[in-house]
Steps between C-alpha positions, in 0.01 A plus 500: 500500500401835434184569711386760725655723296805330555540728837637209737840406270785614695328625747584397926208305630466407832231213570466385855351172573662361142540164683100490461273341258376866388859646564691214247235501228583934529862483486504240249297763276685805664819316301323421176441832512913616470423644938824473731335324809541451846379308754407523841309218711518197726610190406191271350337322693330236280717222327470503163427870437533700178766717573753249568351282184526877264856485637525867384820662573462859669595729814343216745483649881371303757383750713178499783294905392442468893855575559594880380820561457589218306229580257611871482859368402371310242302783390760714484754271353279405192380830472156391290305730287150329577428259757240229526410386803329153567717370827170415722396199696208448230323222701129504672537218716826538602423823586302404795778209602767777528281904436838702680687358193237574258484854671838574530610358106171663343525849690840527672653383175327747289584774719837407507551490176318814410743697745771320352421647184514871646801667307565226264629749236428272165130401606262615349193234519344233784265248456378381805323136454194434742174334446139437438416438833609821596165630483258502820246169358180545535393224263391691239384359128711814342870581493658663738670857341797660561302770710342216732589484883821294593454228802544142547361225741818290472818613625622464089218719399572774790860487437453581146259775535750668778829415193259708264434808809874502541538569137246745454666666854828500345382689127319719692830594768746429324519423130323802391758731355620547141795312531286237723480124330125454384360155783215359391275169667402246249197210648497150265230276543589104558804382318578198366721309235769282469797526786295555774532286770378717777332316838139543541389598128263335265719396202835437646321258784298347210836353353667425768197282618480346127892441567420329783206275304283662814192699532510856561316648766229835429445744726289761310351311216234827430760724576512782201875653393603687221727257334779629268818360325808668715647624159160721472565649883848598346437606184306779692757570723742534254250720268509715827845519603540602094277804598681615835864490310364721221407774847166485462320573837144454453602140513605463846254353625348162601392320209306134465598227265201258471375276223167515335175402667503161350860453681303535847419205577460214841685280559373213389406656202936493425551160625235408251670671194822355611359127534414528137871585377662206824161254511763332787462776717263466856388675780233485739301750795678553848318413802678711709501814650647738298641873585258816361590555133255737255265287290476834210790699427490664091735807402379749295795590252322746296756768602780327344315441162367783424815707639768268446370328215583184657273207491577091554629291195399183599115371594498242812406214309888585288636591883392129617671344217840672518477463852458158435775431231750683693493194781414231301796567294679551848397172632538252179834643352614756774511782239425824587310721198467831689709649217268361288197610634609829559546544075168330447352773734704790325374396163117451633526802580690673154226331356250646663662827425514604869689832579799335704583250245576699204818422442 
């Protein structure tokens, strides 16, 4: 697979948080791709979860990023040439059950790991992996821009925006030399797809309620996200990292990876599309007291278009079904297509003649 100008085969690649439903779908790609992977995160925590279905074979290290020297060991024993870095606790409402762990994973962690990388001879590129809550909401009917003011409500939001200050703190201190490796922040909008089985999210707690022959229960039901396939996040993060390892510097910076306007949509708006590909599936509207959440969030990824030339493959109403073949063909036959999906994406997108995909 000879994409991104084939820059990733052979090369070291460390991905923390590969135990994740963004991390697995990455190194499973990272290894199409002829990359030499490692690993570093916790153990999952959900049973089933993709990575232990992908059963991919690489440098697995089950290591907490809030505990430094083991993490500089690992650095320093795997010696990568780019990093990506999604270890986080990516949760909203377990961020207010348990915010010092959300602060110290999502800020600790990133610090940590950024001083790890200090002196790492081979490295010469870091992703860090954040989010599109990041920005400081203010409910706006636009997208928030790469130039916008960080902040967050929620302790997941906060912690975020600090992760992406860290980074910024550390290319300004310390990687800013010739020889320095290029960091730069990357902010997806709302993932989803098949393997994600994540507590607290739309899709994931969709099934499992359907599993269950139950009803699931909506918090937000007018609640607008940006909703993207997680292959789109990572093609852009992987059209990136191709940028840093060829030393370009005017591309460390933060970038956003969002779909089109018609992929921001509410919530019920989603449940909706993915009723008509699973007519089984049901929900209904909590009565309860819920914890603050933004009603609008939209990114603004013009940046990355018109610089990187990236741009999403997949509308939402393709997203939904995918999303929704992926389990369906998890639940009925317990076959897992992630390969599968990942070539139909590829050659979408060699079709559409996009940059990254010419092979």
């Amino acid at each position: 697979m000879k994409l991104f100008g084939d820059i990733y085969r052979g090369k070291r690649v460390l991905v923390t948080g590969h135990t994740g439903f963004k991390g697995s779908w990455l190194v499973l790609w990272l290894q199409e791709l002829g990359a030499e992977v490692t690993g570093i995160a916790l153990a999952p925590e959900a049973h089933p979860n993709h990575w232990e279905l992908l059963n991919l074979a690489i440098n697995d290290r089950r290591i907490d990023i809030r505990e430094p020297l083991p993490l500089e060991q690992a650095l320093e024993e795997s010696q990568p040439e780019i990093i990506f870095h999604l270890a986080a606790q990516p949760l909203v409402r377990r961020a207010y059950k348990a915010p010092l762990e959300t602060w110290t994973t999502n800020v600790i962690g990133t610090a940590n790991l950024l001083e790890a990388c200090r002196g790492l001879a081979a490295l010469r590129a870091i992703i860090a992996i954040t989010t599109d809550k990041c920005y400081e909401n203010r409910e706006w009917p636009w997208g928030y821009r790469e130039n916008d003011r960080l902040g967050g409500h929620d302790p997941y939001s906060a912690s975020k925006a600090g992760a992406e200050l860290v980074a910024a703190s550390y290319r300004s201190a310390f990687f800013n030399t010739f020889s320095s490796p290029l960091l730069a922040t990357a902010r997806a909008g709302n993932v989803i797809g098949g393997g994600d089985w994540s507590e607290d999210r739309l899709i994931p707690d969709l099934i499992r309620t359907h599993g269950a022959d139950s009803s699931l229960e909506i918090r937000s039901p007018l609640a607008t996200r940006p909703w993207q396939h997680v292959l789109e996040s990572l093609s852009g993060y992987l059209v990136l990292g191709q940028k840093l390892l060829a030393g370009d510097i005017a591309f460390a910076e933060a970038w956003n990876f969002g779909p089109d306007i018609e992929g921001n949509r509410t919530v019920v708006d989603v449940l909706e599309k993915m009723r008509r590909q699973w007519p089984s599936l049901k929900w209904h509207l909590t009565e309860n007291t819920q914890p603050h959440e933004s009603m609008r969030l939209h990114l603004d990824s013009t940046k990355a278009r018109t610089i990187l030339r990236w741009q999403p493959v997949w509308d939402l109403d393709t997203t939904l079904v995918k999303t929704a073949e992926w389990y369906r063909s998890w639940l009925e036959t317990k076959t897992i297509i992630s390969r599968e999906q990942l070539g139909t994406y590829i050659a979408d997108a060699i079709r559409a003649k996009y940059e990254w995909a010419r092979p």
